[in-house]
Wavefront OBJ file of the C-alpha trace (Angstrom):
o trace
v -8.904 -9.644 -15.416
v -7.439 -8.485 -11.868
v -9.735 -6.303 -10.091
v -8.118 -3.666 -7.724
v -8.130 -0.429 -6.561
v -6.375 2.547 -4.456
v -8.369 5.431 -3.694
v -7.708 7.770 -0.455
v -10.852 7.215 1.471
v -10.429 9.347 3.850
v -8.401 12.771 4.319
v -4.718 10.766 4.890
v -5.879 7.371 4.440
v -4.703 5.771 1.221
v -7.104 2.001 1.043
v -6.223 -0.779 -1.569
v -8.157 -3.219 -2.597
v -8.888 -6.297 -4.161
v -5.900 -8.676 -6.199
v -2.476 -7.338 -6.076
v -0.258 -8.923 -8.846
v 1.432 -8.218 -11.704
v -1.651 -7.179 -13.642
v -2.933 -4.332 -11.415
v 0.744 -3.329 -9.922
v 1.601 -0.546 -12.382
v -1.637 1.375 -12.531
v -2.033 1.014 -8.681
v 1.616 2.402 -8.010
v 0.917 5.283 -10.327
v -2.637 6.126 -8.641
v -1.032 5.794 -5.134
v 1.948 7.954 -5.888
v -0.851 10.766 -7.362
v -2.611 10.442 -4.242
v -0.116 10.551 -1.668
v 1.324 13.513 -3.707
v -1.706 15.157 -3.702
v -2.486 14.725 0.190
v -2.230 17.539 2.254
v -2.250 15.517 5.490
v 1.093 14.964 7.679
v 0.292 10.985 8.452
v -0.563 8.745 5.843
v -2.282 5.419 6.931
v -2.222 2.401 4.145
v -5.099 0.304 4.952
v -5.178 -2.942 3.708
v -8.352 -4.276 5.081
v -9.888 -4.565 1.368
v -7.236 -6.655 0.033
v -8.593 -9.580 -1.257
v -5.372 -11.586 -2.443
v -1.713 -10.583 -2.858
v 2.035 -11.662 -4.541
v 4.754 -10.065 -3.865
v 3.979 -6.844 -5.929
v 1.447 -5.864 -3.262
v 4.643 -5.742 -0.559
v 6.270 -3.906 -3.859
v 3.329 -1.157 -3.737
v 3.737 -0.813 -0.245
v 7.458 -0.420 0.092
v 7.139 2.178 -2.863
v 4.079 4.354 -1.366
v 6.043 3.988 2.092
v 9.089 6.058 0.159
v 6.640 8.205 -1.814
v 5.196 9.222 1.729
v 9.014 9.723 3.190
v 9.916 12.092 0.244
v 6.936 13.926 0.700
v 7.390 14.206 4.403
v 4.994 12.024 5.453
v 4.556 9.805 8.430
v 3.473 6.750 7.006
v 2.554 3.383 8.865
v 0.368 0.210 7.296
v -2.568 -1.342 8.792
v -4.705 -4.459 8.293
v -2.425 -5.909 6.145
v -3.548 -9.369 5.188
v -2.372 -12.659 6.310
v -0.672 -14.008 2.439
v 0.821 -10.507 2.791
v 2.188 -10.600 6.386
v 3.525 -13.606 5.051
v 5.415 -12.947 2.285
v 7.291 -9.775 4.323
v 8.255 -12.272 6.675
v 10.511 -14.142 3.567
v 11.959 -11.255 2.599
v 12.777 -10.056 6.397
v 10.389 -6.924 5.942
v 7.746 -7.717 8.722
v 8.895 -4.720 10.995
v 9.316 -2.709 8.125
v 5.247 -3.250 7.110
v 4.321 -3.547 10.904
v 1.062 -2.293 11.214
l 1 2 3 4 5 6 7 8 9 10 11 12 13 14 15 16 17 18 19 20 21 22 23 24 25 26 27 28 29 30 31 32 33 34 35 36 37 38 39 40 41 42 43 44 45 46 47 48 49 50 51 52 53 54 55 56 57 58 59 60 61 62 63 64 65 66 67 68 69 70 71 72 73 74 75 76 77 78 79 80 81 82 83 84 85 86 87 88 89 90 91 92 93 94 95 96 97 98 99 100
């Protein structure tokens, strides 16, 4: 079983954590689009220092809460985003995009 989570632990800081894949993808990106729906602040941070492992559906999460934030008119910007991570946005051209 995958073990993850999104929670905003602080007032405009959305944190995930733990496996990112296939398994935990869908009830992550419908928790993160709650909370950044929900969030009253004007900048949203998502802070990837818990990540413990990711595929490609944790750049998928990311992308999507980045557009959640933008149609909620957000400022949005990612930080600590793990090395497997940084790595996989680099394949897909999408480091600047995730720069953080």
């Amino acid at each position: 079983m995958s073990e993850a989570d999104v929670s905003m632990a602080e007032p405009g800081v959305l944190r995930l954590a733990g496996v990112l894949d296939y398994r935990s993808g869908p009830a992550l990106r419908k928790q993160g689009k709650a909370l950044i729906t929900a969030s009253g602040e004007a900048r949203l941070v998502l802070d990837c220092s818990g990540v413990a492992r990711s595929t490609s559906v944790g750049l998928s999460l990311l992308l999507a809460f980045i557009r959640d934030a933008q149609a909620a008119g957000k400022a949005c910007e990612v930080r600590s985003m793990p090395d497997d991570m940084r790595e996989i946005a680099e394949v897909y051209d999408l480091d600047e995009v995730l720069a953080g």
